[in-house]
Each structure stands twice: as C-alpha cells, then as structure tokens.
N, CA, C and O atoms as CSV, one atom per row, in Angstrom:
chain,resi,resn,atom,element,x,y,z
A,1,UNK,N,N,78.082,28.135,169.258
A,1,UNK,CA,C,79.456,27.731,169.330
A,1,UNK,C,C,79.580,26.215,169.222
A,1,UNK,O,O,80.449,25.577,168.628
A,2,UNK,N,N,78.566,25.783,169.898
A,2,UNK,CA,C,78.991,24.284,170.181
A,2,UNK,C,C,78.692,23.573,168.532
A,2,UNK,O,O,79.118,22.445,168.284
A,3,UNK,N,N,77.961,24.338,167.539
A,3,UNK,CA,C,77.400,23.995,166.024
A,3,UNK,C,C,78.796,24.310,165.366
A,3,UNK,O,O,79.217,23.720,164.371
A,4,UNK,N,N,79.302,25.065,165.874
A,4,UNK,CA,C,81.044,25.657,165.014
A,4,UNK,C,C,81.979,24.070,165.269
A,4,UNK,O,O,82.627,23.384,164.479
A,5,UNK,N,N,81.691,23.925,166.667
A,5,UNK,CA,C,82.978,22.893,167.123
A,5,UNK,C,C,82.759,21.268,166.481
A,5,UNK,O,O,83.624,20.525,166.018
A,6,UNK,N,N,81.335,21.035,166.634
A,6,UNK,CA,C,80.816,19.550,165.769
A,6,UNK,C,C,80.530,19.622,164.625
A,6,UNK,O,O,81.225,18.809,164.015
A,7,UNK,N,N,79.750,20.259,163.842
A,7,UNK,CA,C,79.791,20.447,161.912
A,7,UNK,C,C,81.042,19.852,161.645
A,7,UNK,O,O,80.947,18.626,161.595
A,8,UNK,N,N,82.737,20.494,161.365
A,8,UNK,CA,C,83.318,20.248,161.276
A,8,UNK,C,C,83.702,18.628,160.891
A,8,UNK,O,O,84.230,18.217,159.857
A,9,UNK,N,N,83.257,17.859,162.075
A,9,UNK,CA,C,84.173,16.544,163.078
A,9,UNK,C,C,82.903,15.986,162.552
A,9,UNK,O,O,82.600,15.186,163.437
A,10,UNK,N,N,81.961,15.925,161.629
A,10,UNK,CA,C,80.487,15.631,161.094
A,10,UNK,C,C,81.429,15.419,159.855
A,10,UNK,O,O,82.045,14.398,159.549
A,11,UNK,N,N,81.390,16.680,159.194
A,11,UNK,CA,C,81.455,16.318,158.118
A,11,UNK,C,C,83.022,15.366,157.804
A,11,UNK,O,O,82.901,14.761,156.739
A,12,UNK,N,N,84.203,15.152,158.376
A,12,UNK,CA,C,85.276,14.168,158.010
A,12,UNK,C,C,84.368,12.736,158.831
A,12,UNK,O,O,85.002,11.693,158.675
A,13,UNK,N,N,83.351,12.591,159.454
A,13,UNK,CA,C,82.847,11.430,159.550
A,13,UNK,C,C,82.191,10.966,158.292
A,13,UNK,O,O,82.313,9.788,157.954
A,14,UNK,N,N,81.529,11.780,157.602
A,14,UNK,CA,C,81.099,10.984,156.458
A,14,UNK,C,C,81.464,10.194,155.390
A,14,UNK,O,O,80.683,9.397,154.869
A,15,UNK,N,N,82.900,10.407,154.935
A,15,UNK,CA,C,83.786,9.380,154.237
A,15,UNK,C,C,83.971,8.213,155.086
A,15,UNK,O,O,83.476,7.125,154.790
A,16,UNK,N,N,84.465,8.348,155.828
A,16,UNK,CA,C,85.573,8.899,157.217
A,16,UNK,C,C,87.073,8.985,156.255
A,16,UNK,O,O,87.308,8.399,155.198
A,17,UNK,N,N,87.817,9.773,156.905
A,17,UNK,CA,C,89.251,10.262,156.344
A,17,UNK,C,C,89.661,8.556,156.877
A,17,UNK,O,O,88.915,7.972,157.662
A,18,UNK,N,N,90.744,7.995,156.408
A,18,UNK,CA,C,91.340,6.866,156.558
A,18,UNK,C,C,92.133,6.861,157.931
A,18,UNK,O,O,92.196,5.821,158.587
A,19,UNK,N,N,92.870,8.287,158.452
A,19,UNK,CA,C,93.015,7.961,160.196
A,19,UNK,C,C,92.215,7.552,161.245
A,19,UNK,O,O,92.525,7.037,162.319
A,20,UNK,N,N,90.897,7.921,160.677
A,20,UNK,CA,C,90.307,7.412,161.949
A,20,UNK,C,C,90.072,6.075,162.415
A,20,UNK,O,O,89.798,5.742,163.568
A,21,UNK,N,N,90.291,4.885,160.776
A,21,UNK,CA,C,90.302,3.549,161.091
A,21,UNK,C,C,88.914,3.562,161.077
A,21,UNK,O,O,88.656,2.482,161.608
A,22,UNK,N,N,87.967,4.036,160.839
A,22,UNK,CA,C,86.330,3.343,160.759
A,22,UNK,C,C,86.192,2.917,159.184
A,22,UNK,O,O,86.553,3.580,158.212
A,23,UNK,N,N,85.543,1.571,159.199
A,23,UNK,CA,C,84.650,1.174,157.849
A,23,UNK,C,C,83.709,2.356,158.045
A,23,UNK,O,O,83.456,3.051,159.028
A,24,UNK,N,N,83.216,2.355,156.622
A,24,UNK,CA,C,81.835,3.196,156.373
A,24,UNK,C,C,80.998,2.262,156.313
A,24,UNK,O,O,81.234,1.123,155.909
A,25,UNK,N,N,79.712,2.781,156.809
A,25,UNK,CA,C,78.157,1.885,156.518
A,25,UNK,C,C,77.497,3.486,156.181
A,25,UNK,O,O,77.695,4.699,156.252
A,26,UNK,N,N,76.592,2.440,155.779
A,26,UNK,CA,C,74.966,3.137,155.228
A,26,UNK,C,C,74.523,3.859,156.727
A,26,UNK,O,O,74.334,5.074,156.759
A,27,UNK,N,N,74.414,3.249,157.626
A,27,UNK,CA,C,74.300,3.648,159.075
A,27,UNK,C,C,74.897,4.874,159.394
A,27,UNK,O,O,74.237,5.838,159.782
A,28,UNK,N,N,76.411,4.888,159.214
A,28,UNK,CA,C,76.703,5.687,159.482
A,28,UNK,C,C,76.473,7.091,158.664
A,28,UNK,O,O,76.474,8.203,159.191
A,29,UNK,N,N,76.297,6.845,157.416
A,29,UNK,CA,C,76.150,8.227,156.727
A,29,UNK,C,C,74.888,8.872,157.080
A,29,UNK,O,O,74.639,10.070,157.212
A,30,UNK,N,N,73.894,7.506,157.247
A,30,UNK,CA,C,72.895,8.417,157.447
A,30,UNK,C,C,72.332,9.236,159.059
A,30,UNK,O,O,71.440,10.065,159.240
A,31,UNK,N,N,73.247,8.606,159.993
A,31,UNK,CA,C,73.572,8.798,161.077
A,31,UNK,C,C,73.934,10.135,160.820
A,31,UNK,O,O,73.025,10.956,160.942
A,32,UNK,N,N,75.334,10.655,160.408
A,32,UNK,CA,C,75.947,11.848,160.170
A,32,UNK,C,C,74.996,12.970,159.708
A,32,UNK,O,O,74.956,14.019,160.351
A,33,UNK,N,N,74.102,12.755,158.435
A,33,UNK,CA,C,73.635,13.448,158.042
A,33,UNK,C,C,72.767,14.069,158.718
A,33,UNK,O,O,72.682,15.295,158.785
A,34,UNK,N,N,71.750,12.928,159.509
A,34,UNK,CA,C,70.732,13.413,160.573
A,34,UNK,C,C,71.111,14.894,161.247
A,34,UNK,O,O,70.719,16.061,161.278
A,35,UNK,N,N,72.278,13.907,161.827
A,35,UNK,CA,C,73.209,15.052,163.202
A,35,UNK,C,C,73.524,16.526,162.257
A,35,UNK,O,O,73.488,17.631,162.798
A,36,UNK,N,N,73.753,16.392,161.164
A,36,UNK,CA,C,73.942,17.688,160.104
A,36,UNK,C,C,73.258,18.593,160.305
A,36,UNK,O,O,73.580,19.662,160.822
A,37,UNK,N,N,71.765,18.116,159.739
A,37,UNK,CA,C,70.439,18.774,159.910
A,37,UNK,C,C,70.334,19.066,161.260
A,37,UNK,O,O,69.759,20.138,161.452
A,38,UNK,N,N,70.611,18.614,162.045
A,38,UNK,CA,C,70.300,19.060,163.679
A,38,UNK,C,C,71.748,20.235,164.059
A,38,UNK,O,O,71.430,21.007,164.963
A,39,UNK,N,N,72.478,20.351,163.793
A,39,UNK,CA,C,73.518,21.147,164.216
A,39,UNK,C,C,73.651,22.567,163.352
A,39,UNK,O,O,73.741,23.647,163.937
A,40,UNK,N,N,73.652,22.448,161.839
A,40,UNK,CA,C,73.601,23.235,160.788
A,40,UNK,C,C,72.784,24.290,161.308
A,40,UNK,O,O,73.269,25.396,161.543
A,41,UNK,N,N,70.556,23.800,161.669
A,41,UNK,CA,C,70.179,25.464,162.253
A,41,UNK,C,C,70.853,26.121,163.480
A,41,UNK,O,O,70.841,27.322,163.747
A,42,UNK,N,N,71.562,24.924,164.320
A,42,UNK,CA,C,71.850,25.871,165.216
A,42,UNK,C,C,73.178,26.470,165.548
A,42,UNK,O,O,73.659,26.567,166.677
A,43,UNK,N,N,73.910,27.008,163.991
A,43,UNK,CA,C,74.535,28.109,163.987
A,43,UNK,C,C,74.035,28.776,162.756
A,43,UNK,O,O,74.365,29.953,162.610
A,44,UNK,N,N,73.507,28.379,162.111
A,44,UNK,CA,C,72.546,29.620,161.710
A,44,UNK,C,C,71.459,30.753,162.261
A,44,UNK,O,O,71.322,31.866,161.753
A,45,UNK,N,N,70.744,30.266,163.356
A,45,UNK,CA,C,69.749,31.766,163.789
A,45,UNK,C,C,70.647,32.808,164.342
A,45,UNK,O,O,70.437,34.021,164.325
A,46,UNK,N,N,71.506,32.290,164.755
A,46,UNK,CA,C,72.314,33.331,166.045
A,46,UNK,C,C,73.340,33.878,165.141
A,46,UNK,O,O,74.177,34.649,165.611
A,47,UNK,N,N,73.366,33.540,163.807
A,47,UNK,CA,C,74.528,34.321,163.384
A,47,UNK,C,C,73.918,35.437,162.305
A,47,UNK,O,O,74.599,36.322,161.787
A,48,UNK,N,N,72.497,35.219,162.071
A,48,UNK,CA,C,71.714,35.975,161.308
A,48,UNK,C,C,71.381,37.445,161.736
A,48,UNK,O,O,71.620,38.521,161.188
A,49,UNK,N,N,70.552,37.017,163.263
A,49,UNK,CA,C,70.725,38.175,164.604
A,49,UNK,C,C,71.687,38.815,164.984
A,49,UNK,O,O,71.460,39.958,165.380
A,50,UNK,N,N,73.014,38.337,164.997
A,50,UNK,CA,C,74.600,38.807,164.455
A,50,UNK,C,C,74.444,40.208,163.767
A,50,UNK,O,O,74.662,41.387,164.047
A,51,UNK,N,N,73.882,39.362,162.572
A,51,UNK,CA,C,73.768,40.703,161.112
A,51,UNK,C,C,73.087,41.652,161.462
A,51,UNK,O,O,73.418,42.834,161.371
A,52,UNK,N,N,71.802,41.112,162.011
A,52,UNK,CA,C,71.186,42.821,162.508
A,52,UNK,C,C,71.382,43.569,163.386
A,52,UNK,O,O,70.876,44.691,163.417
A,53,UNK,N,N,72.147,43.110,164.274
A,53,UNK,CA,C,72.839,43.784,165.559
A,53,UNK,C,C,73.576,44.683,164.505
A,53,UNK,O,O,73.159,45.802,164.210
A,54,UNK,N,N,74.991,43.974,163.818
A,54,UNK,CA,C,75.857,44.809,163.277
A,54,UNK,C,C,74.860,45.999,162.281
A,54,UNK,O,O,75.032,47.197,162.503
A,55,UNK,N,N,73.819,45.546,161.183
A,55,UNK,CA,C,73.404,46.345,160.577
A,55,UNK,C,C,72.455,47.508,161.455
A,55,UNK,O,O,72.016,48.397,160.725
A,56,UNK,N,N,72.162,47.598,162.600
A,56,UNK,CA,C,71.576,48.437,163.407
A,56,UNK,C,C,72.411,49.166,164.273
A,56,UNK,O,O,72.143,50.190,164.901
A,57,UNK,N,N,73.746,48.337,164.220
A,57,UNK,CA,C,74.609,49.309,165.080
A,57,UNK,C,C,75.464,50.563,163.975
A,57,UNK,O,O,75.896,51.654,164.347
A,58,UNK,N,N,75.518,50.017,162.636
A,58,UNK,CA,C,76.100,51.121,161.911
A,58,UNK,C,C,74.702,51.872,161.053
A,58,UNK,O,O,75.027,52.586,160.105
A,59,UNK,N,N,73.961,51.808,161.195
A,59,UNK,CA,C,72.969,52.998,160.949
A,59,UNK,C,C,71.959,53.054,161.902
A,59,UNK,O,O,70.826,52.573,161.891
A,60,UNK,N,N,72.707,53.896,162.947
A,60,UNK,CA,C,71.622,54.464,163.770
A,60,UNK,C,C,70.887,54.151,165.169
A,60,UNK,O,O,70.638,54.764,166.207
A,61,UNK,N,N,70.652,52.731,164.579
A,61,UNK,CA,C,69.693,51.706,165.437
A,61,UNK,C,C,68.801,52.001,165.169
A,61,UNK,O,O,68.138,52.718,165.919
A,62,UNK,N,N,68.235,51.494,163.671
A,62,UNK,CA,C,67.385,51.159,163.053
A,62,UNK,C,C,67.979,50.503,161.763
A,62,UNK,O,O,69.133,50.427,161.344
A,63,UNK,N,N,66.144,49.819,161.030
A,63,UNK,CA,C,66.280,48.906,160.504
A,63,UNK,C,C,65.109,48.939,160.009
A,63,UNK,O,O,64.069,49.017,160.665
A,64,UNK,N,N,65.277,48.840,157.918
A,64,UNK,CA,C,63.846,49.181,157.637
A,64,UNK,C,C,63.646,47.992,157.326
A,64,UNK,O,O,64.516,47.186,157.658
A,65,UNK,N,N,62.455,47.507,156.601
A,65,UNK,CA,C,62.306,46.249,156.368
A,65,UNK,C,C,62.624,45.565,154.890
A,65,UNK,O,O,62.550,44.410,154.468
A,66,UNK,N,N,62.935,46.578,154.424
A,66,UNK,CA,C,63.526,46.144,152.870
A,66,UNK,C,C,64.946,45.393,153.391
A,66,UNK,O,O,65.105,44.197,153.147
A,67,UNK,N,N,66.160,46.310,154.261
A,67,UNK,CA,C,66.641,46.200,155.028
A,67,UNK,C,C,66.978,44.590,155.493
A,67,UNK,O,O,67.806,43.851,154.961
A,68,UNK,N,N,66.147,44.293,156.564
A,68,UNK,CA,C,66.059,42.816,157.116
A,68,UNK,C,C,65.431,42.160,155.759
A,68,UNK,O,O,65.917,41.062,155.490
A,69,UNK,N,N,64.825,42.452,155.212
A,69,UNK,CA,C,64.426,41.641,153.746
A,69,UNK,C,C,65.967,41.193,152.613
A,69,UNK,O,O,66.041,40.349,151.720
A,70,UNK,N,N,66.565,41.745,152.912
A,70,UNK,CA,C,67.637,41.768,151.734
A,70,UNK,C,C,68.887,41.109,153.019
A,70,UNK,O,O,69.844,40.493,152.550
A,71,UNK,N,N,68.830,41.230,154.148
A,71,UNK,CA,C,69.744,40.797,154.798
A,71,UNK,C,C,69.201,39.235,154.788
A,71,UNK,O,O,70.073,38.642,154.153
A,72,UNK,N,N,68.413,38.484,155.092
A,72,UNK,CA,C,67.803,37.705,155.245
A,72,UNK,C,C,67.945,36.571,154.059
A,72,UNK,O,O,68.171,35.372,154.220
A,73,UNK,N,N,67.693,37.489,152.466
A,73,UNK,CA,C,67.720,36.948,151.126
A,73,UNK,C,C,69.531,36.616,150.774
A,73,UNK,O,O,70.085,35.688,150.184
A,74,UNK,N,N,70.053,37.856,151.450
A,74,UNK,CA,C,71.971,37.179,151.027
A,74,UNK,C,C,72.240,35.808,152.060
A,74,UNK,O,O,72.635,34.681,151.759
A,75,UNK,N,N,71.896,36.329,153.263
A,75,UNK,CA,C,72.333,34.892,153.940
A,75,UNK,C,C,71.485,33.314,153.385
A,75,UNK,O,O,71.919,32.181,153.177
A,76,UNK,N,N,70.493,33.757,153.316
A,76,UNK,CA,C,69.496,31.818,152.783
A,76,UNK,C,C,70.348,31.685,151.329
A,76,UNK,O,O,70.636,30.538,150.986
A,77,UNK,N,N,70.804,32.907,150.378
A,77,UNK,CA,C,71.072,32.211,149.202
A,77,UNK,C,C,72.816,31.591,149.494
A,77,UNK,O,O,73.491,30.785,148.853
A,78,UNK,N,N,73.051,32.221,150.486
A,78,UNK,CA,C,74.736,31.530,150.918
A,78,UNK,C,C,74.674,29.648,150.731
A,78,UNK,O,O,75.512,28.873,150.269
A,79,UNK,N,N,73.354,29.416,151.293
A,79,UNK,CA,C,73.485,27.831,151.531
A,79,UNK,C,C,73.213,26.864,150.540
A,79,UNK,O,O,73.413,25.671,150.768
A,80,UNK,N,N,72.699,27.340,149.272
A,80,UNK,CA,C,72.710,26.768,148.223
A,80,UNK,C,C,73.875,27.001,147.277
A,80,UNK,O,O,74.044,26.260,146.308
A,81,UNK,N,N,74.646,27.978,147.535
A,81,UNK,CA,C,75.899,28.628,146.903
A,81,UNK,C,C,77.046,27.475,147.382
A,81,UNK,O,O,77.757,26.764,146.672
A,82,UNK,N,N,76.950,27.568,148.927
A,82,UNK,CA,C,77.827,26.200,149.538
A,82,UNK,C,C,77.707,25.377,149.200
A,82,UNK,O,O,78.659,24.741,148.747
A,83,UNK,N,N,76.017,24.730,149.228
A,83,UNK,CA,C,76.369,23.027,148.901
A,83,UNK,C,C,77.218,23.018,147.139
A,83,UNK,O,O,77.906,22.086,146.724
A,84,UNK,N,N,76.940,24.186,146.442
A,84,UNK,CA,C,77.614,23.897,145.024
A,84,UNK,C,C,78.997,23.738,144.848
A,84,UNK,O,O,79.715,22.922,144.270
A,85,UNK,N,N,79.211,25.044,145.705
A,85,UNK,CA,C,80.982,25.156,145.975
A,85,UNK,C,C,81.357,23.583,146.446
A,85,UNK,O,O,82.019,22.776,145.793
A,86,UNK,N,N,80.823,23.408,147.599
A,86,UNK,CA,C,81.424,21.946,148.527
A,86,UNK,C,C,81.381,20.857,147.520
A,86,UNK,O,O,82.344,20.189,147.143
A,87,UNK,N,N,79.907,20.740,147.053
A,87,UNK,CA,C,80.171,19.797,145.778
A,87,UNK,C,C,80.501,19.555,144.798
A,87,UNK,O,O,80.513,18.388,144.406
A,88,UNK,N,N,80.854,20.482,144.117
A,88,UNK,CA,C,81.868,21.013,142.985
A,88,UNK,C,C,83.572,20.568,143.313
A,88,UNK,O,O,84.415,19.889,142.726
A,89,UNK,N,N,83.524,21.362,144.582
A,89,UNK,CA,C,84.907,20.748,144.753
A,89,UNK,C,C,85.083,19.689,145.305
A,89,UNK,O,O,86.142,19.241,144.865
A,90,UNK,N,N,84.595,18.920,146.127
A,90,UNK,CA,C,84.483,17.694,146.437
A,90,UNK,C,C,84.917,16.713,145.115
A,90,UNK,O,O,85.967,16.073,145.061
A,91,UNK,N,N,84.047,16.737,144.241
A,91,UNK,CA,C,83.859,16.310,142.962
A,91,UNK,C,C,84.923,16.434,142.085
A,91,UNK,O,O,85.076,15.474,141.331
A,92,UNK,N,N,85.975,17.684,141.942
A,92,UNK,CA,C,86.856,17.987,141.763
A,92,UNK,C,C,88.069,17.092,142.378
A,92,UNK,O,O,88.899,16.447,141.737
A,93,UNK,N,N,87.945,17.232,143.877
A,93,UNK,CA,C,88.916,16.561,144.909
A,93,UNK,C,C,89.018,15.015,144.586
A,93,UNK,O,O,90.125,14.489,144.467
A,94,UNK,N,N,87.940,14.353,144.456
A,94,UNK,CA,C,87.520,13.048,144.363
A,94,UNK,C,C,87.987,12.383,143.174
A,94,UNK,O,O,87.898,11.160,143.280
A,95,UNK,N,N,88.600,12.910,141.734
A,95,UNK,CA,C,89.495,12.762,140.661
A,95,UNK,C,C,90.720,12.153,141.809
A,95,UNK,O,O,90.971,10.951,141.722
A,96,UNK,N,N,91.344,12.837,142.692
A,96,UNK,CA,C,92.719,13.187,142.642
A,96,UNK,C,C,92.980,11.949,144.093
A,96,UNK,O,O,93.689,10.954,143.948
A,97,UNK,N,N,92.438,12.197,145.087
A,97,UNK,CA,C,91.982,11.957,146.369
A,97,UNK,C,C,90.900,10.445,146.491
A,97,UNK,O,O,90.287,10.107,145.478
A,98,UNK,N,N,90.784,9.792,147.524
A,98,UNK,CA,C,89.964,9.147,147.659
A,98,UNK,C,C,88.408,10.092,148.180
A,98,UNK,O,O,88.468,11.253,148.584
A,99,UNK,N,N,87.214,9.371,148.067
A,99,UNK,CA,C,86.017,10.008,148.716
A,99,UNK,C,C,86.501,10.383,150.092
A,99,UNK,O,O,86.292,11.521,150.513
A,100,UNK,N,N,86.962,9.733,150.616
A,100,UNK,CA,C,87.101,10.054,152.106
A,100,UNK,C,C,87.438,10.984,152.426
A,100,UNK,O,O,86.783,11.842,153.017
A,101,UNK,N,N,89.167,11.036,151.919
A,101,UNK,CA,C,90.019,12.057,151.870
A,101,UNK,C,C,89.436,13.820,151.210
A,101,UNK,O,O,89.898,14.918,151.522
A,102,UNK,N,N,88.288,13.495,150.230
A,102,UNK,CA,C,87.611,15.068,149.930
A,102,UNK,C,C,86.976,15.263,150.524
A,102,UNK,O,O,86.587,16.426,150.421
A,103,UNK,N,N,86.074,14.169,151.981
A,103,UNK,CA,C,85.149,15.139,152.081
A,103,UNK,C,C,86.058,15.525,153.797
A,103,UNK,O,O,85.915,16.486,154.553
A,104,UNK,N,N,86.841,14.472,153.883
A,104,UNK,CA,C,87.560,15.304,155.149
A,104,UNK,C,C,88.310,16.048,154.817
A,104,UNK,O,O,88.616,16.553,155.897
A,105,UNK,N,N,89.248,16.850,153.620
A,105,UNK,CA,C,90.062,17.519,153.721
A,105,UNK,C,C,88.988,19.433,153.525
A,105,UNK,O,O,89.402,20.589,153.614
A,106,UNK,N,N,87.390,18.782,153.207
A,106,UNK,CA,C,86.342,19.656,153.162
A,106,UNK,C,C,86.301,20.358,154.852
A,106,UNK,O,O,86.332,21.532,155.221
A,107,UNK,N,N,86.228,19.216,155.536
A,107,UNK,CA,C,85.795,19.011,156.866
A,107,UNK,C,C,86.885,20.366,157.616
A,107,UNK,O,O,86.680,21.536,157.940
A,108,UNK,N,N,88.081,19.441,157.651
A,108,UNK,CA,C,89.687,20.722,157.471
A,108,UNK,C,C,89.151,21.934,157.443
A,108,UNK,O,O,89.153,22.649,158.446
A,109,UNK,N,N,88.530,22.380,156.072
A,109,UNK,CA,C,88.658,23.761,155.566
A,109,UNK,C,C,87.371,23.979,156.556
A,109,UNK,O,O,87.772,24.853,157.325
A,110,UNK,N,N,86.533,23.767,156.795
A,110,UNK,CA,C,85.760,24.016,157.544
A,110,UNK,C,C,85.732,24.565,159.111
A,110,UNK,O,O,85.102,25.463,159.671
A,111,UNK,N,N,86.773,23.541,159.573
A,111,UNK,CA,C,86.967,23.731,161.052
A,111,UNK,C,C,87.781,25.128,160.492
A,111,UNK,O,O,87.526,26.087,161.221
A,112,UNK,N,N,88.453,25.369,159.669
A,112,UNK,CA,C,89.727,27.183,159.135
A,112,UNK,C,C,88.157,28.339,159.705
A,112,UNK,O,O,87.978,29.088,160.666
A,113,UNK,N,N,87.292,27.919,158.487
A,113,UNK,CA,C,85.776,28.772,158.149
A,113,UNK,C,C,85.534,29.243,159.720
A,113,UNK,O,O,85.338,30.438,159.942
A,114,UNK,N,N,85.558,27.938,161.201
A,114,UNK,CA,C,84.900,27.874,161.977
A,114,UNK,C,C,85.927,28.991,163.268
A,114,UNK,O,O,85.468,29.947,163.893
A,115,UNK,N,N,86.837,28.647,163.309
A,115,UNK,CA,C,87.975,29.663,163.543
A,115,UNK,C,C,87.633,31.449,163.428
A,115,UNK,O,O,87.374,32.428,164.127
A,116,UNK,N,N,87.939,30.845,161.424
A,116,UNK,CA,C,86.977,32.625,161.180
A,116,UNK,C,C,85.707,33.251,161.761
A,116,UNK,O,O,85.518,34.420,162.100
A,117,UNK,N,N,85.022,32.380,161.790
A,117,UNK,CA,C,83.561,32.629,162.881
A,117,UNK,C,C,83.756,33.246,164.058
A,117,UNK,O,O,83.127,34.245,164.411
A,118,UNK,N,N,84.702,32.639,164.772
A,118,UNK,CA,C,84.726,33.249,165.640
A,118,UNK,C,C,85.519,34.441,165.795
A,118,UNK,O,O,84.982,35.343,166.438
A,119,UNK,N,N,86.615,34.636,165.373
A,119,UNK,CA,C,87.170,35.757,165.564
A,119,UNK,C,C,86.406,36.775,165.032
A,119,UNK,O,O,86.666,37.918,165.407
A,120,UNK,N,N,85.278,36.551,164.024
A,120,UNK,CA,C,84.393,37.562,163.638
A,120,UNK,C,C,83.454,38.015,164.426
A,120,UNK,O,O,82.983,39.139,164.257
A,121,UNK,N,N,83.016,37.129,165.487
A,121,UNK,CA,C,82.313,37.566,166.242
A,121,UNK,C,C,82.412,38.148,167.466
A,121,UNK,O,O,81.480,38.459,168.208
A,122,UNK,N,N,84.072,38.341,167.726
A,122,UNK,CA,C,84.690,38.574,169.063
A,122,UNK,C,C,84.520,40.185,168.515
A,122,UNK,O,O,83.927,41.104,169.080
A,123,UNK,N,N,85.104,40.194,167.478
A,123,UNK,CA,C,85.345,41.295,166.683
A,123,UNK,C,C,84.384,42.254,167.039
A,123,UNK,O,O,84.503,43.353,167.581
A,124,UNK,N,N,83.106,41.435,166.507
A,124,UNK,CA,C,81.281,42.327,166.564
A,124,UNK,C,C,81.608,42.502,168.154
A,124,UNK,O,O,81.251,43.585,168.619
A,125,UNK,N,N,82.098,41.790,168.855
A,125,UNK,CA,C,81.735,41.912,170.433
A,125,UNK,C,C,82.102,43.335,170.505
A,125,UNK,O,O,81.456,44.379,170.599
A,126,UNK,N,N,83.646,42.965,170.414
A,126,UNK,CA,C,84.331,44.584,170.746
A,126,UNK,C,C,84.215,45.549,170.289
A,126,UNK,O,O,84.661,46.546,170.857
A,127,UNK,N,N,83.396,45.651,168.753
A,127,UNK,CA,C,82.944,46.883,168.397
A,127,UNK,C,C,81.705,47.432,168.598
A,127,UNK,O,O,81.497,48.573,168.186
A,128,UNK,N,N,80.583,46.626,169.332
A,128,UNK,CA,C,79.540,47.018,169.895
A,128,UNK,C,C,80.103,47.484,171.356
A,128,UNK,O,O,79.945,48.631,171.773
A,129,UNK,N,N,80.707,46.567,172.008
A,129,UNK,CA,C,80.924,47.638,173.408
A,129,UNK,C,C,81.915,48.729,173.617
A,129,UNK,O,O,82.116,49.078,174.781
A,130,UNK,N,N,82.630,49.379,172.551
A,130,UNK,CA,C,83.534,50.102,172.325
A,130,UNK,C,C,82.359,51.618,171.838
A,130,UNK,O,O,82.388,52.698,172.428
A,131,UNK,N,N,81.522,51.320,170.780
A,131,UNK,CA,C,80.914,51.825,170.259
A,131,UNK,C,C,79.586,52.348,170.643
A,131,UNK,O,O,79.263,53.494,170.331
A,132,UNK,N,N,78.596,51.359,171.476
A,132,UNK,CA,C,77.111,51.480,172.200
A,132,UNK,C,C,77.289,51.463,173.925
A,132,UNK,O,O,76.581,51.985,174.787
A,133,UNK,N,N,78.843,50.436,174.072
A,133,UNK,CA,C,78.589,50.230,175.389
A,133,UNK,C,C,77.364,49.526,175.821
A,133,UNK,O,O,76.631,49.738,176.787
A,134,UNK,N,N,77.306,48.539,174.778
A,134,UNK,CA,C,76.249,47.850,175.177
A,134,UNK,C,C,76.620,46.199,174.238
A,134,UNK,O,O,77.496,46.122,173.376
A,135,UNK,N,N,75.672,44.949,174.697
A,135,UNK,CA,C,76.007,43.595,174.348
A,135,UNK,C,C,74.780,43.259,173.613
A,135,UNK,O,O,73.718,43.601,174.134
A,136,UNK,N,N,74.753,42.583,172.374
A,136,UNK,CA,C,73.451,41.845,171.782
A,136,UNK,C,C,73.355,40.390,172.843
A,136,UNK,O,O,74.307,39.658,173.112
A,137,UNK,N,N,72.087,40.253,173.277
A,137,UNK,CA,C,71.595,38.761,174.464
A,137,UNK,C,C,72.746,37.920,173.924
A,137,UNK,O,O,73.428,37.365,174.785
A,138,UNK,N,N,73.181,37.672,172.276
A,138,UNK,CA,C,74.078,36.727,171.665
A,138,UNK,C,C,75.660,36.875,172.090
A,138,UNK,O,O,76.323,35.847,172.226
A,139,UNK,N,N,76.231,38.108,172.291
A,139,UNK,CA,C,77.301,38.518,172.377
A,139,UNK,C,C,77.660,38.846,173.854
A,139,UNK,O,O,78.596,39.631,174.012
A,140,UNK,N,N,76.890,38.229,175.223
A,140,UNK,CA,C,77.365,38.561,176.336
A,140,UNK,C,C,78.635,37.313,176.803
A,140,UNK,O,O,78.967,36.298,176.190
A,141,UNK,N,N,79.107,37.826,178.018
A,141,UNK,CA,C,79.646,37.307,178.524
A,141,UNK,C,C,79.934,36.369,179.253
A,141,UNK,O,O,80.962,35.700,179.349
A,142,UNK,N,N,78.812,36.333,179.865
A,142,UNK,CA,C,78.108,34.804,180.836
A,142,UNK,C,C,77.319,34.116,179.815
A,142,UNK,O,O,76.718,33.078,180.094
C-alpha cells in the first residue's frame, strides 16, 4: 500500500509539475529515480501472490505449473509494455505540454491506476471470504 501512495508523488517529482515551485537538478532526478527502483518491487511481489490466491481460488485450490509459469510471464511482460505506453505518451504529451507538466499529468493518471488497485483488491478480499471463508497472509485485516 504504502508503494501505491508514493510511486505516484515520485513520479510528478521528476519534472516537477510547476505548482510545486521546485527548480529541477540532476540531484534530484536521480534522487527520484533511486526511490523508484526502491518502491516499484514493493508493490509488485504482493500483487503477483494476489494472482495466485485469485487463480487458486477459482480452480479448486490448485495450481499447475504451466499455470504459475504463464501467470508470472503476463505480469513481467506488463512492465516493459508500461515503460512504452508511459513513454510514448509522455513523448506525445511533451509536443503539447511542458516536460514537467507530462510527466506529472502521468503521475495524475497514476495515483487514478492506484485507486483502481485498491478497490481491486478489497474486491479479491471480499470474494475470498465470501467464497473460502478464509484470508491470503496479504489480504488480512490487521
């Protein structure tokens, strides 16, 4: 959760959008980026384990390994698909917009994405304990 709430507020630091009143430095981008790499895995493992909860809760409770093989191969190719999309449109944005302004109005759509996250996962909550009566370690309450 806490990778949903900062990514976001990361990525409109890297221009910076013009409200916030910061000059850009070299410092800072590469500052940002660091913090990227450090936040980025950690909403990725827990949302992967997500998938196999859900894919084990609708067949059965089980899971073959072709299975976790192919679940595994759609999510890693998502992140090279993104940086194209983001930079594509960025690149796009950046015609029209200042740099700043594309990569925070990126940032924007992101915190929307981060929103969706969660309601997707409240979602998984309530249909595993509706359904198993039971919580993935990821999906408890405390």
């Amino acid at each position: 959760m806490l990778s949903s709430v900062i990514l976001p507020f990361l990525y409109m630091f890297i221009g910076p959008i013009p409200l916030f009143n910061v000059a850009t430095s070299k410092l800072q981008v590469m500052l940002v980026l660091a913090l990227l790499g450090f936040f980025v895995p950690m909403g990725c493992t827990p949302i992967l384990l997500i998938m196999f909860d859900v894919y084990k809760m609708r067949n059965g409770g089980t899971m073959s390994v072709s299975a976790s093989n192919t679940i595994v191969s759609v999510y890693c190719s998502c992140f090279p698909l993104g940086a194209c999309i983001g930079s594509f449109s960025a690149g796009i944005l950046s015609v029209y917009v200042s740099f700043e302004w594309s990569t925070g109005g990126l940032g924007i759509l992101f915190i929307v994405q981060s929103f969706l996250s969660f309601a997707y996962c409240w979602k998984i909550k309530q249909l595993k304990k509706r359904c198993l009566g039971e919580y993935s370690p990821l999906l408890t309450d405390s």
